[in-house]
N, C-alpha and C positions, 0 to 999 in steps of 0.2 A: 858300386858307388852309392853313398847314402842319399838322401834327400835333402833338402832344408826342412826340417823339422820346426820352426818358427810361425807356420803359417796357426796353431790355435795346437792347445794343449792335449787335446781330445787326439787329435790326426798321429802328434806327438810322440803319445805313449804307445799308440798301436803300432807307429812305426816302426822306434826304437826297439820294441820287442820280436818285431819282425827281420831287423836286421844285425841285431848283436848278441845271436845266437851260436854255442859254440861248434855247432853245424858238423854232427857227428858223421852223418852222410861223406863230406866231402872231405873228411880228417882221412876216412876209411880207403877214398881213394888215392891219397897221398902214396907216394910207393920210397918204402920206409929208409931206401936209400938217399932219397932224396935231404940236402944240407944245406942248401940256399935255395929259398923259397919266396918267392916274392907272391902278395896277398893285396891284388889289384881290388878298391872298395870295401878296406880293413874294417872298416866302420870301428868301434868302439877295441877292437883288438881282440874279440874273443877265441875267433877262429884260429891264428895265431897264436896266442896264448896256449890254445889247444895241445898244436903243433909245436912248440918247444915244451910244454910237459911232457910230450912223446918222447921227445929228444932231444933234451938241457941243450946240447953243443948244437944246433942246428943255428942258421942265423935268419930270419925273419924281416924280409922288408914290405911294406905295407905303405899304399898310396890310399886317399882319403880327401873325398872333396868336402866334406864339413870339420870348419875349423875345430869346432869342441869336440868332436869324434876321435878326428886327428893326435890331439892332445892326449884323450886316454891312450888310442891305440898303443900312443908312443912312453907308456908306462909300462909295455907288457912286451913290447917287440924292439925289435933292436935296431931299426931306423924308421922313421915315418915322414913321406911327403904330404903334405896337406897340396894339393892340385885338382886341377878338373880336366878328367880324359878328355874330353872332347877339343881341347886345347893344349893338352899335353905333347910337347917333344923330347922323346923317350931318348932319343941319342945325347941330349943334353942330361936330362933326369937322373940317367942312369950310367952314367960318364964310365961308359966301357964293361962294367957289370951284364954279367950273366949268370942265368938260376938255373938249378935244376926241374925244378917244378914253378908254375905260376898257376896263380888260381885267380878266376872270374864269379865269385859265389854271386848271384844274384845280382849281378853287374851290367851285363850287356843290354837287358832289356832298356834300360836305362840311359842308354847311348846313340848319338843322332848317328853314328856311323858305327856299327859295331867290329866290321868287317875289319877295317882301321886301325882301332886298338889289339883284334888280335893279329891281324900283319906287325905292327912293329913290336904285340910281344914278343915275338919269333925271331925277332933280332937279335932279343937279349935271352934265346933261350939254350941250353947248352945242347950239342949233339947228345941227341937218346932222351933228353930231355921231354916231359911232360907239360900239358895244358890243361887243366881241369876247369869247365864250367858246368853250372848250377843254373835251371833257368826252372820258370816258369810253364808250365803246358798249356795253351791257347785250346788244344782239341780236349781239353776237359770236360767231361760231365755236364760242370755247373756251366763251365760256358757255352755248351751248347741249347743247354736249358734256357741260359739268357739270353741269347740271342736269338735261338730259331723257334722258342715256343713263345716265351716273354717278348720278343723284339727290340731290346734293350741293349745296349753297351753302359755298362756300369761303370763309375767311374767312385771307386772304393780306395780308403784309407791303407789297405794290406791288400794282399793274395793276386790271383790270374788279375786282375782288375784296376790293381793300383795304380792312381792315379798320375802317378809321377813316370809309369811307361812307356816310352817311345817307340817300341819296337815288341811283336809277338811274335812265339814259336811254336811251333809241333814238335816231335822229337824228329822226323825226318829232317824240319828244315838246320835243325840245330845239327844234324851231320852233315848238311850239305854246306852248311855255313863252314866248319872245322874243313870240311873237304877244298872248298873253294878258298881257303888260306894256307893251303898246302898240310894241313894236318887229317894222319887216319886214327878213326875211334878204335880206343883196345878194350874199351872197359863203357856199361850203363849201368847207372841203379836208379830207381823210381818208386818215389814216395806217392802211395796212394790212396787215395780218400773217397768216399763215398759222395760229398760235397764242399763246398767251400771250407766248410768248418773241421779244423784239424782235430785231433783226442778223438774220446771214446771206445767203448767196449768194439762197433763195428768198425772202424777205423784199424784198431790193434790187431784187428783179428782178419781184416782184408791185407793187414801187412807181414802179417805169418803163412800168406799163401804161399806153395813152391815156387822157384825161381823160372820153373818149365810154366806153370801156369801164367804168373808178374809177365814172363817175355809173350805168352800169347796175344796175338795181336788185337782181340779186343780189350783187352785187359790192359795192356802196355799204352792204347791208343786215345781211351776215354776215361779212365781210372787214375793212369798218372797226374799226379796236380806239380810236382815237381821231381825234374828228372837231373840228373849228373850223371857227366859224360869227362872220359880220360881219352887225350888220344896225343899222337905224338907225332913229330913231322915225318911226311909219306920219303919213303926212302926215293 
């Protein structure tokens, strides 16, 4: 779910660049069968957009709590609600529809009840059907730099810290979160950064470690700055 991006031009552009990315990470967990896709927090539609150059005939629906966000998204996907999750009634919204995949890219931190919106995605989600969120990691690095050596909670324009966050995760609690809505994880990946600041020569090159080494659990625990998770409701 975006922000209000109106509060100063500065906050603006950082954010906008933070959230209208076309988010190869969570394109990759798409599972390619998948043909109704709903893209909870579409922001500007790029992710989407993604997602139907993969597959012209797929159909794309995307919800979006900022009106002008709403508006692109809805030049590149093939329906868009402008609403705000936290007040959203999905039974209404989504008048009997169901997806195969739904995705939460950088969404739930941002929600007074997270728990909530993935219960009633699950309503609308098809049997064998997929959930895919993207969150932020709390047990980072920088964040533990900031808070346990600095003594700080920062309260920043992008990243672990954004301002406009309501809710933090570890990667455990983000499967305990999918678990306690009735969904089991099948699938992680985890973007890793040496500090807040994404790019770079050591950045690239901590993201070409093996996959054995990314899952070891100091690696996976204080390195992830963001992780994506697939899972699907527990038989």
């Amino acid at each position: 779910m975006s922000t209000d991006s109106s509060i100063n031009p500065t906050t603006a552009t950082l954010r906008d660049a933070a959230y209208t990315t076309p988010r190869p990470d969570v394109v990759a967990m798409v599972p390619t069968g998948s043909m109704e896709i709903l893209d909870v927090g579409c922001s500007s539609g790029a992710l989407g957009r993604s997602l139907k150059i993969q597959r012209p005939d797929r159909f794309v629906f995307g919800i979006e709590f900022d009106a002008l966000f709403a508006k692109e998204a809805g030049t590149h996907l093939d329906q868009v609600l402008n609403a705000d999750l936290n007040l959203l009634n999905w039974s209404e919204a989504m008048a009997g529809r169901r997806f195969d995949c739904i995705i939460f890219a950088d969404v739930l931190e941002h929600l007074v009840d997270p728990k909530r919106s993935l219960l009633q995605a699950r309503e609308h989600l098809q049997p064998g059907g997929s959930i895919i969120v993207s969150l932020p990691n709390i047990r980072h690095l920088s964040a533990l730099r900031a808070i346990f050596v600095s003594g700080r909670f920062p309260q920043n324009e992008r990243g672990i810290f954004d301002s406009t966050h309501l809710r933090w995760f570890t990667v455990g609690d983000a499967q305990r979160l999918l678990g306690a809505c009735g969904f089991k994880t099948s699938a992680m990946s985890f973007a890793l950064r040496w500090g807040d600041q994404g790019g770079g020569r050591w950045n690239r090159l901590l993201n070409r470690l093996p996959t054995t080494i990314m899952q070891w659990a100091p690696v996976r625990e204080f390195l992830t700055y963001q992780m994506c998770l697939r899972a699907e409701g527990a038989p």
